[in-house]
N, C-alpha and C positions, 0 to 999 in steps of 0.2 A: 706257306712255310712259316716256321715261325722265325718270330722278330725279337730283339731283345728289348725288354720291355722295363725292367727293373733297373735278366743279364742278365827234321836231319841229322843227324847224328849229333848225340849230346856234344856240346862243345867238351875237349878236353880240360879237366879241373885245375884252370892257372889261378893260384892264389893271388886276390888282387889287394893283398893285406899290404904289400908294398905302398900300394898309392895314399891310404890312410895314412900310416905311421910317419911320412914324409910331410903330410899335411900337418898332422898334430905337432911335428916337428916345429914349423915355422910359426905357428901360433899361438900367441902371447899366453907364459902360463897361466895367467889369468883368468884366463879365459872360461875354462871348467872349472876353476879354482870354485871353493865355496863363494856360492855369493847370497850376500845377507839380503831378506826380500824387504823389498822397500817399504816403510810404511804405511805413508801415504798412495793410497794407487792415486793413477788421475781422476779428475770428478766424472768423468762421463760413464766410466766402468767402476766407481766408488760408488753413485748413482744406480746402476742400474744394479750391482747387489743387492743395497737397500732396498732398491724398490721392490726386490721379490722373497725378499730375506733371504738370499742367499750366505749364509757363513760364509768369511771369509777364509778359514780354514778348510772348507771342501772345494776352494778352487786352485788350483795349478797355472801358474803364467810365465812366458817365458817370450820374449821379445829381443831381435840381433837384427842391425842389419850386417849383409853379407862381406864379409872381409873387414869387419872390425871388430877392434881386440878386447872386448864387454857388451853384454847385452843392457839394451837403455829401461829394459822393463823386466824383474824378475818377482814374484810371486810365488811361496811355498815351492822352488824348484825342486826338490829332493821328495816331496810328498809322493809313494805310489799312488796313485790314482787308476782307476778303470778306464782306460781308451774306448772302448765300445768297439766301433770299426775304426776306429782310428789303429789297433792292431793292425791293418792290412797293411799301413805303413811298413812295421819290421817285415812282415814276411814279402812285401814285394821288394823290399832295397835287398834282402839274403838272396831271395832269387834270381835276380838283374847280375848282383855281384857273384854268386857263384856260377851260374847254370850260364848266364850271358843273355844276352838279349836277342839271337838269334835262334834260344833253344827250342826245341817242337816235341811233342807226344807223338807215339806209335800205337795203332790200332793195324794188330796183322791179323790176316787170316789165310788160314789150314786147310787142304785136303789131304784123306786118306785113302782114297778111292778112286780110279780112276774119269777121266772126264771124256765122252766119245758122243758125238754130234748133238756138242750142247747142252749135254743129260749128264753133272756129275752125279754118280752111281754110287752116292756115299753121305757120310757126314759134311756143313761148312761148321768148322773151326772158329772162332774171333774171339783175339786173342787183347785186351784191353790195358793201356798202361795209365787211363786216369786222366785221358783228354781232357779238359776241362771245358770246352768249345766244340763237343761233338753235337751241335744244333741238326735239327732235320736237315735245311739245304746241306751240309757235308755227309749227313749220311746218304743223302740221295747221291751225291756226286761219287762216293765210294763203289755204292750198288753199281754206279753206272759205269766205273771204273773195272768193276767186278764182271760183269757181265761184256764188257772187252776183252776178259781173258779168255770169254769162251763159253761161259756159263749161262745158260736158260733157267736150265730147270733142275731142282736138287732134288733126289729124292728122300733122304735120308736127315735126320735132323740139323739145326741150328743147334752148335755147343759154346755156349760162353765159358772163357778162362778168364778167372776171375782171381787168377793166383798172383798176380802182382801186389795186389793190398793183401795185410794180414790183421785188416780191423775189427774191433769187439761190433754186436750189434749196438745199435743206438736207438733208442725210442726218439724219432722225429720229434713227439710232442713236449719231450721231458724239459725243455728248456721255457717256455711258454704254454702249454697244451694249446697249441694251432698245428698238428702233425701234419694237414695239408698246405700249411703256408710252402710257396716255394722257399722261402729266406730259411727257412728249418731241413732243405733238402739235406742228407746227408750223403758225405763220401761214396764214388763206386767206383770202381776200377774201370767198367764200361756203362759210363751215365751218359745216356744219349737226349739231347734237347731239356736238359738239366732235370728229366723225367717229371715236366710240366704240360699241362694242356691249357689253352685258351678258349673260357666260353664266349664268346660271342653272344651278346644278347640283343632284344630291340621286337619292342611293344609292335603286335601284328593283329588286326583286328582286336577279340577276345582273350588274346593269349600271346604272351611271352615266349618269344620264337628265341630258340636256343640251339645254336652251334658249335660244334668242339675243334680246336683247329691245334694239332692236324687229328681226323678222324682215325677211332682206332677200333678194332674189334677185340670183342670183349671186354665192353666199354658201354654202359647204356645211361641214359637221362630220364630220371624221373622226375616229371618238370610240374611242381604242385605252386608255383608262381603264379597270386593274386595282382590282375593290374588295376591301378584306383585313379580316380583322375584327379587324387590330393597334385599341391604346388609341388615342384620337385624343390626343396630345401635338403641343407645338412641334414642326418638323420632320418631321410624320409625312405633313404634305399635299406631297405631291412632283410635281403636275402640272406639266406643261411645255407650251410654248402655241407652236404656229409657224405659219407660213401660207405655201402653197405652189399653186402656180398651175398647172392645169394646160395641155394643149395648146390647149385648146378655151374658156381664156380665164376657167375656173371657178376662183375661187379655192375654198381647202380650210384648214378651219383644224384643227390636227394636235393632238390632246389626247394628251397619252401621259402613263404613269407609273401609282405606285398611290395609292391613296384610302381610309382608312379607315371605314367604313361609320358609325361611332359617331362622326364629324365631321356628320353629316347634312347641312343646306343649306350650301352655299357659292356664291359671286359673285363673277365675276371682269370685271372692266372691263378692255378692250384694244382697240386698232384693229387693222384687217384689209384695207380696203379703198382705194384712192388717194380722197382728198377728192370731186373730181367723181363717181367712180364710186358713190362712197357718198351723196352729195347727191342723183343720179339716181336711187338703188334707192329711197332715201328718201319723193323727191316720190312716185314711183311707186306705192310700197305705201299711201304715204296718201291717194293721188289716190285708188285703188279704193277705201277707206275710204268716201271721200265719193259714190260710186258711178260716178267718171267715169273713161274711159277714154284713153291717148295709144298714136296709132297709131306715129310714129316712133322713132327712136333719139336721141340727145344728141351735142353736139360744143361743144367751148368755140367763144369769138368775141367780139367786138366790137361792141355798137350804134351804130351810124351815122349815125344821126339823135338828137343830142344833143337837140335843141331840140323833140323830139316830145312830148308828155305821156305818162308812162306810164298802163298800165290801172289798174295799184293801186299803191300805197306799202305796206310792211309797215314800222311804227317798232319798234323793240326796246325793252326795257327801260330806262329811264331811268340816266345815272351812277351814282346813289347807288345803285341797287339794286345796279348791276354791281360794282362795287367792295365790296360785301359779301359777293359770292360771291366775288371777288378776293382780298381780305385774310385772311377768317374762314376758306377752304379751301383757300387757297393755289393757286387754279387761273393757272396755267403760261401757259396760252396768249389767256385773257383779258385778263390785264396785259398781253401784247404788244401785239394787237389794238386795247385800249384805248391804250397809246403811241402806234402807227401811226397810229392816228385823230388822237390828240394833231397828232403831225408833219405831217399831210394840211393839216389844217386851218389850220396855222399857216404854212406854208411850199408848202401847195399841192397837189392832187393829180398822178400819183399818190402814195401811202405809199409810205414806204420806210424800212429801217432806220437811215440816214443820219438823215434828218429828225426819226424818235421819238427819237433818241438827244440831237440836237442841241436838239428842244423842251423835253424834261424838263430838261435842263442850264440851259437859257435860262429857265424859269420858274420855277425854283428860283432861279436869279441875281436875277431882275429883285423875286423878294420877298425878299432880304437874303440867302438861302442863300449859306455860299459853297461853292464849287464845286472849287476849289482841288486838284488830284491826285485827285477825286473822277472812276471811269469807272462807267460804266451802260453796256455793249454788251449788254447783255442784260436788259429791263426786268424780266423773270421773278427773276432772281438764277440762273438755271440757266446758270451762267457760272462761269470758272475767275478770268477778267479780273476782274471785278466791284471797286471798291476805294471803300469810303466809310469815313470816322472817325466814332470815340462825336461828338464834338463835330458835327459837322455832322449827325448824325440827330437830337441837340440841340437843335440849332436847329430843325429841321425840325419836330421836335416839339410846339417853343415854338409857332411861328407858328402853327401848322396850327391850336393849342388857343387860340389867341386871332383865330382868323381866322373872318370870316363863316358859313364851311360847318364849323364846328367840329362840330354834333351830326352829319353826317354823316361825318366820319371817323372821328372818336374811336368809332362805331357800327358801321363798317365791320371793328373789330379786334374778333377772335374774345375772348369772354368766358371768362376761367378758371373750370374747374370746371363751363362751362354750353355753351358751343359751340365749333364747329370745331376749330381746331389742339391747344387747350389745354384743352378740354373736359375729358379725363382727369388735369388736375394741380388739385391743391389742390381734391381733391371734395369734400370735408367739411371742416369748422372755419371760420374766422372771414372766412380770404383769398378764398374761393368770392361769383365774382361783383363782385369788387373791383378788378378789372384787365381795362384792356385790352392785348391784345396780339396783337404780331404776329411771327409764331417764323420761320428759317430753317434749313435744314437741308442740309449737301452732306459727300461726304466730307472730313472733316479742315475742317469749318466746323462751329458752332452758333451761334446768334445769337437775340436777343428784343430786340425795343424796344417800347415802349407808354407807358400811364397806369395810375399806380394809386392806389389811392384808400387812405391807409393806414390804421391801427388807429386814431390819433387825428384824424381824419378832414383829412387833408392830400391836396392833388391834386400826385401827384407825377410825374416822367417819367422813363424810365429804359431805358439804354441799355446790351448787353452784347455785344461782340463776342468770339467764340474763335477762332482759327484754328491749330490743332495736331492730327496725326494721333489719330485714331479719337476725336477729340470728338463724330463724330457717333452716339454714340453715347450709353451712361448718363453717361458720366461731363461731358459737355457741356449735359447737362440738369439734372443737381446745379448745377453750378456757375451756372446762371441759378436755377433755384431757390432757392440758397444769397441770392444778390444780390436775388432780388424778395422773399423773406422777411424779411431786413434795412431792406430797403426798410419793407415793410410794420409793421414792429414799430417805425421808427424815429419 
């Protein structure tokens, strides 16, 4: 089953714009007041500029500890700047505060045709609101659910409803040309296993043994992987990954290059297959799993009978859960799905990009955010547009840590030293486990905002935008490190 590797009834919409405007109430107007950025930064993060030439004009800084009335470090606050993922920030604090943190997705399914010893004599229906967390084990669990109700065997096709999104097509590749990167998956109303596969790889006598996990039909490996007995260093793994269809409708996924033998296991995550196509093979290979059979083939559609009960409800995973694989692993196409839903709900079905866009803005406003030259076209941050200031993730930061679902957010950012994004910084010594945060990463972006908890035990918030060619890189990572270490000692 796959693992994540990167990554009940909608609550009624209680506006929690009350609890903001009471907060901004009590604190000092100074507070968001303009504040002129200080000249001098300190030497360690004045240093590590220099050292890479960073301008000091393409960076954003913003530094408070929690419950005091000025922040001790301000840097170009008001600059838009490109978040990268640090975007997922706004859309999971709109989500948390509207939807709630116990919200879930519905994945129902239809018949139209009667069901008699086991054998429905018809169409199965499934009907998709945009789960964002429908991994294999949950579709397995569903099937299995399914097949409780009485279900063996279908004769009649698999119909996906696919009418809760109302999105334009998207070319995967347009933003990067890597169309098979997962990070490039786009929006689906019914994306099952974030429509990824995992190869399995590892050096077998003469040849590089290759497996797909989970297996699918109509799905084949064409596996032209050279193995050599060079060192295994950086640069020495040279696979190249394509996919190529042939006449007869089989796709082929194209392994080429060499391999060094003394790399041993390797694992590669990519998509292959169009969303439907992949959701079908999917149900398919786990329906036999469960030992039941579908005689037809699949076609999208529409159910027509809104007012019918379905056979089953499948709910997903709760908000807070999702937003932890969100934040901590930076998965791409969750925080869309999780917006869309945002927008659905607030302004109506179907989603659509219009509405996630317009809802995150709007909940962010109505709790004191301001919004002001702030765009989010891209809830992900996998966006060129993207533009929010230190100050306004500031704030954001304020509310969120003084806001009712506080342990769920501040929970949701990857732990230094101990998980997701940031796992490998500050693995040893004193900073390890003292920080939350949440990293971004684009060309010519880097970016970190969070919590941290500092040497003298202060709750602090802290804010870095960069925006300057090849930051995305080491030298983009110093310069956050250089600021959360400051932080930290301060």
């Amino acid at each position: 089953m796959f693992s994540l590797l990167f990554w009940r009834e909608t609550l009624t919409h209680i506006r929690r714009s009350t609890v903001p405007v009471m907060l901004l109430a009590v604190l000092s107007p100074s507070l968001w007041a303009q504040a002129a950025p200080i000249q001098t930064l300190p030497a360690p993060i004045a240093q590590a500029m220099q050292r890479h030439n960073i301008p000091a004009s393409t960076v954003g800084i913003w530094v408070q500890e929690i419950g005091a009335n000025a922040p001790i470090l301000v840097h170009n606050p008001d600059t838009p700047l490109n978040p990268a993922s640090v975007s997922k920030l706004p859309a999971s604090f709109a989500a948390l505060a509207e939807l709630g943190p116990n919200y879930t997705w519905k994945t129902e399914f239809y018949t139209n045709a009667p069901i008699r010893n086991g054998v429905l004599q018809g169409d199965l229906w499934i009907k998709g609101h945009g789960d964002p967390f429908l991994v294999a084990d949950e579709v397995w669990k569903m099937l299995g659910a399914l097949q409780r109700r009485g279900i063996r065997r279908i004769e009649g096709d698999l119909v996906f409803d696919l009418s809760y999104y109302n999105l334009p097509y998207e070319n995967p590749g347009a933003f990067d040309n890597q169309p098979y990167r997962a990070y490039n998956q786009t929006p689906h109303a019914l994306l099952t296993n974030f429509n990824t596969i995992t190869l399995e790889m590892e050096p077998e006598g003469t040849q590089l043994r290759v497996v797909t996990d989970p297996p699918l039909d109509g799905l084949r490996i064409d596996n032209r992987v050279q193995l050599t007995d060079s060192k295994c260093e950086s640069g020495q793994n040279t696979i190249s990954y394509n996919v190529v269809e042939s006449v007869s409708g089989v796709r082929h996924i194209v392994l080429e290059g060499r391999y060094p033998r003394s790399c041993g296991r390797y694992r590669l995550v990519r998509t292959a297959l169009a969303p439907e196509a992949y959701t079908n093979a999917l149900i398919r290979a786990l329906w036999k799993q469960w030992g039941g059979e579908i005689q037809g083939g699949w076609r999208t559609g529409t159910w027509s009978n809104p007012r019918s009960r379905p056979l089953l409800v499948h709910e997903s995973r709760t908000l807070a859960e999702v937003i932890r694989m969100v934040n901590k692993f930076s998965n791409n196409v969750m925080t869309r799905q999780m917006a869309l839903a945002l927008g659905a709900e607030m302004y109506g079905a179907p989603a659509t990009c219009d509405k996630a866009s317009r809802a995150v803005l709007k909940v962010l406003n109505d709790h004191g955010i301001d919004t002001q030259g702030m765009v989010m076209d891209n809830a992900s941050g996998l966006s060129r547009n993207n533009r929010i200031s230190a100050r306004q993730l500031a704030q954001l930061l304020w509310i969120a840590r003084e806001h009712t679902f506080m342990p769920e957010f501040v929970s949701s950012l990857a732990l230094v030293g101990q998980d997701g994004t940031v796992r490998r910084r500050f693995q040893s010594g004193p900073k390890n486990g003292r920080m939350h945060l949440k990293t971004g990463t684009l060309n010519g972006v880097s970016a970190v905002a969070g919590y941290v908890r500092s040497n003298s035990d202060k709750n602090m918030l802290v804010v870095v935008l960069i925006n300057h060619r090849e930051v995305q890189w080491g030298s983009g990572r110093e310069l956050q490190n250089a600021v959360l270490a400051w932080v930290f000692n301060h």
